[in-house]
Backbone as a printed PyTorch tensor [residue, N CA C, xyz], in Angstrom:
tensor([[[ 77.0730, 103.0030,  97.8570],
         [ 76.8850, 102.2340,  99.0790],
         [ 77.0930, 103.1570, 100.2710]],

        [[ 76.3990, 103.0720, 101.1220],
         [ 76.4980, 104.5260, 102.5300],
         [ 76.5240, 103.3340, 103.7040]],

        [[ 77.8140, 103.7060, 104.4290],
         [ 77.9710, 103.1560, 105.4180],
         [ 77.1290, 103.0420, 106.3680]],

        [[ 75.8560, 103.5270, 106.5460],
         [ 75.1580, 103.0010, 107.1200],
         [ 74.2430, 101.6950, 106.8620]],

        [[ 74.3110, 101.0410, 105.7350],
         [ 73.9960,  99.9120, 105.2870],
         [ 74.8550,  98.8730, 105.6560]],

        [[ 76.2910,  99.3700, 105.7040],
         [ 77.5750,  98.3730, 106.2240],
         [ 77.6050,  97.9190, 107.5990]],

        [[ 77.7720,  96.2650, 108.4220],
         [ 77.5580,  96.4330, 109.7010],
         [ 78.8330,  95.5450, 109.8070]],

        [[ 79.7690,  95.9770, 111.1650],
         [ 80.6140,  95.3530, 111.4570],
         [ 80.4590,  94.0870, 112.3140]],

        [[ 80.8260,  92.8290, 112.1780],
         [ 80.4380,  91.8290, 112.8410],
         [ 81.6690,  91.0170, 113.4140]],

        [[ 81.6880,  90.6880, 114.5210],
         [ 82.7400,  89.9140, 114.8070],
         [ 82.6670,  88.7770, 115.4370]],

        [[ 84.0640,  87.8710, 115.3230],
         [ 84.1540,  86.6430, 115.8140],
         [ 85.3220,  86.4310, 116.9090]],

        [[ 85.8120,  85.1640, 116.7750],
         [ 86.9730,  85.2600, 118.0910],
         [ 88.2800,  85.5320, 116.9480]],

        [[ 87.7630,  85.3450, 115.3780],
         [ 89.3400,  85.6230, 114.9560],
         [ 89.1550,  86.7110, 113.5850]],

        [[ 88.0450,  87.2290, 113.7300],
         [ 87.5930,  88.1480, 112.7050],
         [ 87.0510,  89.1800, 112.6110]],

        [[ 86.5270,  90.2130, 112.2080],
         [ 85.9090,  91.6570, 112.0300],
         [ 85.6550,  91.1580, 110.8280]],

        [[ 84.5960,  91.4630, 110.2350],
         [ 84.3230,  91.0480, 108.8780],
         [ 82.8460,  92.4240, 108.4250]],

        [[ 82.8340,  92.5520, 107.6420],
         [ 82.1640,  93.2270, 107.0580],
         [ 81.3290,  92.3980, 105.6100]],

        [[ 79.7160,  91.8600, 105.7970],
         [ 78.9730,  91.2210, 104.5870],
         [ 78.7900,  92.1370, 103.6510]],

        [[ 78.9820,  92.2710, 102.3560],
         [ 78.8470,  93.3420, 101.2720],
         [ 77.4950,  93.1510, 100.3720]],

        [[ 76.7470,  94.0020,  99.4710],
         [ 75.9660,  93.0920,  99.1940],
         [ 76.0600,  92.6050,  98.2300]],

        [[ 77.0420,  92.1160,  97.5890],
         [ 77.3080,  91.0390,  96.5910],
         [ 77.4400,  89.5390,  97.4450]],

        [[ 76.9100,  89.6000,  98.7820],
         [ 77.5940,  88.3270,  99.4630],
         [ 78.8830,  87.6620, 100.1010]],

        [[ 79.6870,  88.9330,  99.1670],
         [ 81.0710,  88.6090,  99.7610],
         [ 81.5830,  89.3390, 101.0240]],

        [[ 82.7490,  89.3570, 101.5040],
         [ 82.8870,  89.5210, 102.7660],
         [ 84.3080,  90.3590, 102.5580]],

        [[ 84.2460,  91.6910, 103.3140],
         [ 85.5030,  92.3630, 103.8350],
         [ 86.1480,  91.6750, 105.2170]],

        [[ 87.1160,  91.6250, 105.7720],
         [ 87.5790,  91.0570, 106.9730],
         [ 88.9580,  91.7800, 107.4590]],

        [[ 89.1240,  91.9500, 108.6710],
         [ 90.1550,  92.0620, 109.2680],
         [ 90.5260,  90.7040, 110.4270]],

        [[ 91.6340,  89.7990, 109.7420],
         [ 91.7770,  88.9320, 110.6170],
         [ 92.8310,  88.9870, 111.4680]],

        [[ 92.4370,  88.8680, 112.6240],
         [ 92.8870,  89.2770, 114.2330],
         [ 93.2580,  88.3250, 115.5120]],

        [[ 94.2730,  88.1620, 116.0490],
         [ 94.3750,  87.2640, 117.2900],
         [ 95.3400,  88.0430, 118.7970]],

        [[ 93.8550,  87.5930, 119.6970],
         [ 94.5370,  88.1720, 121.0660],
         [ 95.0270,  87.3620, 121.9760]],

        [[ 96.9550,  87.4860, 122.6490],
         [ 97.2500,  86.7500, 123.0800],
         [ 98.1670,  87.5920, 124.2690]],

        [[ 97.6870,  87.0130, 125.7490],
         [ 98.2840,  87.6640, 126.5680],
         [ 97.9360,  89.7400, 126.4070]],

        [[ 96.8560,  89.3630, 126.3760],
         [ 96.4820,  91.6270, 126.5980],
         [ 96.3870,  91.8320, 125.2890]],

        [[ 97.8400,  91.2120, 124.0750],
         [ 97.5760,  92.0010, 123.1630],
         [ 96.8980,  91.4480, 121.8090]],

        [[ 96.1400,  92.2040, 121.2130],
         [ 95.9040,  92.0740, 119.9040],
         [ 96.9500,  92.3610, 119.2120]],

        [[ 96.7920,  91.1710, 117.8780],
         [ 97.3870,  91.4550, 116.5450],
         [ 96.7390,  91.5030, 115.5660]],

        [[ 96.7060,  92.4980, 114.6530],
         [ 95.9900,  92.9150, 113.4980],
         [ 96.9270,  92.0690, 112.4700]],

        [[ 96.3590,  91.5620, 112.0490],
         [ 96.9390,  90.4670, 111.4260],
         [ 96.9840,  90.6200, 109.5160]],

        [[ 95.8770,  90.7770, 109.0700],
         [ 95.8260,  91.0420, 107.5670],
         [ 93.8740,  91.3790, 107.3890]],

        [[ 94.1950,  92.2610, 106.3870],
         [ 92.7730,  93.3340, 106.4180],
         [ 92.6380,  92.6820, 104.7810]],

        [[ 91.7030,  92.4600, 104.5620],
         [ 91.0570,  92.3800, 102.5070],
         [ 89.9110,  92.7970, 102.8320]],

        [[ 89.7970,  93.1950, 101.5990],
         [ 88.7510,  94.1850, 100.9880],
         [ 88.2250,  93.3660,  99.3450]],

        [[ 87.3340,  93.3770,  98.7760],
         [ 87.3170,  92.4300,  97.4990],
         [ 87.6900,  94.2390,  96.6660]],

        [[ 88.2810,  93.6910,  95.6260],
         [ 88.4590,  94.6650,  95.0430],
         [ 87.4480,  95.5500,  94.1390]],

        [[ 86.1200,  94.8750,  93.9630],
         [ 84.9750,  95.7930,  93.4740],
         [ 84.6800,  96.9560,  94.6860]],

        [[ 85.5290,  96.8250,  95.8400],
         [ 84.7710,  97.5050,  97.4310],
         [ 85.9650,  98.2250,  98.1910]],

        [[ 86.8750,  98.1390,  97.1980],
         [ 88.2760,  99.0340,  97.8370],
         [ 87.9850, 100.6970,  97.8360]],

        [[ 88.3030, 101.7010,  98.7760],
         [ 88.4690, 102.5270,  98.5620],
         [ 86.9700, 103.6980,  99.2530]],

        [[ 86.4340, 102.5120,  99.7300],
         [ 84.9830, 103.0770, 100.0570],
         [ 85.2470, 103.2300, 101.5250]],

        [[ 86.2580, 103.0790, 102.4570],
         [ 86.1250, 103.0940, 103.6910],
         [ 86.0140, 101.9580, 105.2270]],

        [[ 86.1500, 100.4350, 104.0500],
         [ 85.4470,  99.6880, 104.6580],
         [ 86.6400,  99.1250, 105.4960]],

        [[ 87.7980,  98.8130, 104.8230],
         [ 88.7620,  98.3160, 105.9530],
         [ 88.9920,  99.3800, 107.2870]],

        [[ 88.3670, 101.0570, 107.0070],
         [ 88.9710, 101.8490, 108.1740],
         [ 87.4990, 101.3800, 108.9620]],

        [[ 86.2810, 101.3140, 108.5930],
         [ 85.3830, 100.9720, 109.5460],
         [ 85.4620,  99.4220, 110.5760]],

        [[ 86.2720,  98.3970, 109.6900],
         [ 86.8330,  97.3140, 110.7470],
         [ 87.8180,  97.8340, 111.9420]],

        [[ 88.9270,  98.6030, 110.9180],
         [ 89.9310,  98.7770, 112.1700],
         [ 89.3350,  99.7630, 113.1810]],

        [[ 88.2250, 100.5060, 112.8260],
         [ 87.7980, 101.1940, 113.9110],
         [ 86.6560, 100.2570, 114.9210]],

        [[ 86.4440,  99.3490, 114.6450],
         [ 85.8540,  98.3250, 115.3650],
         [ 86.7770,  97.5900, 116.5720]],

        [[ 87.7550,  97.2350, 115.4510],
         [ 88.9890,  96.7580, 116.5050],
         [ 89.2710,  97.3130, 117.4890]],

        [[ 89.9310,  98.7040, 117.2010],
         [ 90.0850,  99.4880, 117.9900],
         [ 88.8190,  99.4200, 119.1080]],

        [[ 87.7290,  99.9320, 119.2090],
         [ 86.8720, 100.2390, 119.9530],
         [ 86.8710,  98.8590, 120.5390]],

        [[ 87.1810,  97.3870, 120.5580],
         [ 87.2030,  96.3680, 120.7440],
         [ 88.5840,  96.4450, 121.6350]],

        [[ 89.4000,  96.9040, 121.5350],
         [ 90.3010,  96.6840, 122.2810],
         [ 90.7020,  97.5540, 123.4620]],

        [[ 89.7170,  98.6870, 123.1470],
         [ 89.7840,  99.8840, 123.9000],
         [ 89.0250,  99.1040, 125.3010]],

        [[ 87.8310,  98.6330, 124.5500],
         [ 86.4960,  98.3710, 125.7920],
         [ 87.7410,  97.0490, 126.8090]],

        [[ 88.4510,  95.8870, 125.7570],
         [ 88.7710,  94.9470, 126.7930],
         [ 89.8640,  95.7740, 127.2960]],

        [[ 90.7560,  96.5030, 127.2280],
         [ 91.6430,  96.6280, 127.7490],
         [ 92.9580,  96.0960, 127.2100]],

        [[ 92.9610,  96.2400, 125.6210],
         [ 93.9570,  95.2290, 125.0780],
         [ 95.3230,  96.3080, 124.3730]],

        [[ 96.4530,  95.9080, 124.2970],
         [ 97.7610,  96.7790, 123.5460],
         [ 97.2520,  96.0880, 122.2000]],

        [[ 97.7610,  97.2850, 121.0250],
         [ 97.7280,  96.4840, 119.8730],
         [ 99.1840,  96.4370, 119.1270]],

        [[ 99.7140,  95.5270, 117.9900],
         [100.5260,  94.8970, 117.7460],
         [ 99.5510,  95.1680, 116.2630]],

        [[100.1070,  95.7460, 115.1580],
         [ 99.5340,  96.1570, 113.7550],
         [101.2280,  95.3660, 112.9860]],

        [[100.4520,  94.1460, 112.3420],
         [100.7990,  93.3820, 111.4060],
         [100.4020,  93.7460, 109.9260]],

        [[ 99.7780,  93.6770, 109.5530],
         [ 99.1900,  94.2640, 108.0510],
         [ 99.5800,  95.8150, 107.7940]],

        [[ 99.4990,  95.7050, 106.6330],
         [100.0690,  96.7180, 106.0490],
         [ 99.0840,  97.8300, 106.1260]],

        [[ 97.6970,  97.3480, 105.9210],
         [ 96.4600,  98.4640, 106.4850],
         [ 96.8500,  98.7730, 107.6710]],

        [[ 97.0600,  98.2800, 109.0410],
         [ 96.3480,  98.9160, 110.0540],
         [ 97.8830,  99.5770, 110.3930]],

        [[ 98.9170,  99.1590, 109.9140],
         [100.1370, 100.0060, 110.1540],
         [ 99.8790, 101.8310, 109.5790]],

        [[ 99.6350, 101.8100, 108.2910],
         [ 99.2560, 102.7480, 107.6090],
         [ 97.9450, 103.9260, 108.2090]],

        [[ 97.0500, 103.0290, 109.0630],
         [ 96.2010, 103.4330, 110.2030],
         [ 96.4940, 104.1670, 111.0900]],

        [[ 97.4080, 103.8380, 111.8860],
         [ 98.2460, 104.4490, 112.7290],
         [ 98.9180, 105.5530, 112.5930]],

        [[ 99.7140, 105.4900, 111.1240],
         [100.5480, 106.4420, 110.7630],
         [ 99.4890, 107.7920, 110.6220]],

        [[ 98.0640, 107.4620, 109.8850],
         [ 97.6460, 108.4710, 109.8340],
         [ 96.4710, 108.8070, 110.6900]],

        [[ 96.7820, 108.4710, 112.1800],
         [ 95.3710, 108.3580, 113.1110],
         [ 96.1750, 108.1520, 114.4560]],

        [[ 97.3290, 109.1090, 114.4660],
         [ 98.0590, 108.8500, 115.8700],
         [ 97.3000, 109.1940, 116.6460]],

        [[ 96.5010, 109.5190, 117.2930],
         [ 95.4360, 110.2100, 118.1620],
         [ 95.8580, 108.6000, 118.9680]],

        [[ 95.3040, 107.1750, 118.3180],
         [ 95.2010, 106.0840, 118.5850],
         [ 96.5310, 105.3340, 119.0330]],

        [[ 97.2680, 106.0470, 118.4780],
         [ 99.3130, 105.7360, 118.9510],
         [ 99.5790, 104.9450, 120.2470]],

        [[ 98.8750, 105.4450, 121.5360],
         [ 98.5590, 104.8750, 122.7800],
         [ 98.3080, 103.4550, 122.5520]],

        [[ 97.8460, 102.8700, 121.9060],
         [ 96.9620, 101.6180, 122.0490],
         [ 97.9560, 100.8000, 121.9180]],

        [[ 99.3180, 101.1390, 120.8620],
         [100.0730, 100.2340, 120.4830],
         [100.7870,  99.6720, 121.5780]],

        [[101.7900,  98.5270, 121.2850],
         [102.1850,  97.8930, 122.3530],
         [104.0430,  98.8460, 122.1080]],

        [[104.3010,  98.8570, 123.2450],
         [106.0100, 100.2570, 123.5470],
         [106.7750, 100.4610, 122.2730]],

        [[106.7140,  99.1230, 121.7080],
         [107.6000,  98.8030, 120.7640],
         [107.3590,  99.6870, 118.7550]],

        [[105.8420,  99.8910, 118.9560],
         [105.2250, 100.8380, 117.8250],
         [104.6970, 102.0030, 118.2360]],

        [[104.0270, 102.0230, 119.7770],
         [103.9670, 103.3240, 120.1470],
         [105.5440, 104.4150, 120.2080]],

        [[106.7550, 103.7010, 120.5920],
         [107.0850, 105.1610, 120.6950],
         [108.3860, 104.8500, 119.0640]],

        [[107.6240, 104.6850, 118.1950],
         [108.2880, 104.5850, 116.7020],
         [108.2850, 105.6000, 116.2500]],

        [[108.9750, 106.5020, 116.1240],
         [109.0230, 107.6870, 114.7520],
         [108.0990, 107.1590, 113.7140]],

        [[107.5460, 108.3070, 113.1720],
         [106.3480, 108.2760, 111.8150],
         [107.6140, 107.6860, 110.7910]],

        [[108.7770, 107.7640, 110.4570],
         [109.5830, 107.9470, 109.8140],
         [109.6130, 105.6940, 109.9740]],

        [[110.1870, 105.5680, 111.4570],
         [110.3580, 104.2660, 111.8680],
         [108.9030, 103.3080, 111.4410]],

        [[107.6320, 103.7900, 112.0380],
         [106.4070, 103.0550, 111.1010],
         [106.4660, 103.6140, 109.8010]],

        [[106.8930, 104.2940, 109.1650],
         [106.2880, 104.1730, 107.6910],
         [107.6510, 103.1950, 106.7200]],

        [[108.5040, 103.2890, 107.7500],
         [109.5660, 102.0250, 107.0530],
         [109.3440, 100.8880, 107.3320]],

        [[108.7650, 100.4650, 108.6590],
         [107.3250,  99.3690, 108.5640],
         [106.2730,  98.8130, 107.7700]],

        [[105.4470,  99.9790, 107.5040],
         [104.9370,  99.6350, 106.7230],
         [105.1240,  99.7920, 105.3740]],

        [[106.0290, 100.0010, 104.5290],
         [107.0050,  99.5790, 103.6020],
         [107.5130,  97.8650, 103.3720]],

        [[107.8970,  97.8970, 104.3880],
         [107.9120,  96.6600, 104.6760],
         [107.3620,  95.4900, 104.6470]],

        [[106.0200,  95.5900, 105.6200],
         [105.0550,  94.5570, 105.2240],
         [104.5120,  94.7930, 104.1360]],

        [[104.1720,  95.9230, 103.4280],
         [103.5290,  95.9930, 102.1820],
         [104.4890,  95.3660, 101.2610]],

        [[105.8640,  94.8770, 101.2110],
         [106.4650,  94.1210, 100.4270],
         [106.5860,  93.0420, 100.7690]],

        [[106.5790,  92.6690, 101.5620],
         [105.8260,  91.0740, 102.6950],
         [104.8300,  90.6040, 101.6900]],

        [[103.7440,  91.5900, 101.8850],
         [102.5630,  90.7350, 101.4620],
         [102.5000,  90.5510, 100.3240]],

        [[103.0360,  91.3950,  99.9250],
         [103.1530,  91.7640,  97.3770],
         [103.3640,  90.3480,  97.4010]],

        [[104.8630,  90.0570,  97.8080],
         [105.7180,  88.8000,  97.6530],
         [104.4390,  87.3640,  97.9370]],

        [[104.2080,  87.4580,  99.2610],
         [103.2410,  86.2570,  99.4160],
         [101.6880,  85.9900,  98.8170]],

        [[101.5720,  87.4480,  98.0220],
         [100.0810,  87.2970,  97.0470],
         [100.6410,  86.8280,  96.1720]],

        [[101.7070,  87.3440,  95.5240],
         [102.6820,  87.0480,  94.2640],
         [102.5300,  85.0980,  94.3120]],

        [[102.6710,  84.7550,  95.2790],
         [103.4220,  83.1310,  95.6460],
         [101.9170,  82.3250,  94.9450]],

        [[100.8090,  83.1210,  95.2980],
         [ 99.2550,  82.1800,  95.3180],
         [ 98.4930,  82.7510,  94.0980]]])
């Protein structure tokens, strides 16, 4: 599959990516007061590993760049984003921008055991 076949599409609470099995990649997202929150990223698992959740969050990004928005990285993807794409570090809102790599990657530790637990539940 070549990312140029892949198109990012968005809504007021989504980035989603159509695959062509029909199914859908998504990064679901909500902006409140300036900032975005990256909220939780899936990928179907026949489509992991190909690039597709970094082509949403780079949507986001470019989405939040154009409005003028801080971001707030909830999911365990776009935390992990950050860690390895500080270039983008700026965008965050004070509280993750000025985090030690050390302070986000115990973050995202974190939510990645957040979410185990609440996939675990369903």
């Amino acid at each position: 599959m070549d990312d140029n076949e892949l198109k990012v599409e968005r809504t007021k609470t989504v980035f989603y990516v159509r695959l062509p099995n029909k199914s859908k990649a998504y990064l679901r997202y909500k902006v409140e007061n300036g900032i975005m929150y990256l909220i939780e990223t899936y990928t179907p698992p026949a489509f992991r590993g190909r690039g597709i959740a970094k082509l949403m969050t780079d949507a986001a990004i470019e989405y939040a760049l154009k409005e003028g928005l801080k971001i707030v990285p909830q999911c365990s993807y776009a935390i992990k984003y950050f860690i390895e794409n500080d270039r983008y570090r700026e965008l965050l809102v004070d509280e993750y921008k000025n985090m030690s790599v050390e302070g986000l990657e115990k973050y995202y530790q974190q939510r990645l055991e957040y979410e185990r637990r609440k996939s675990s539940k369903n």
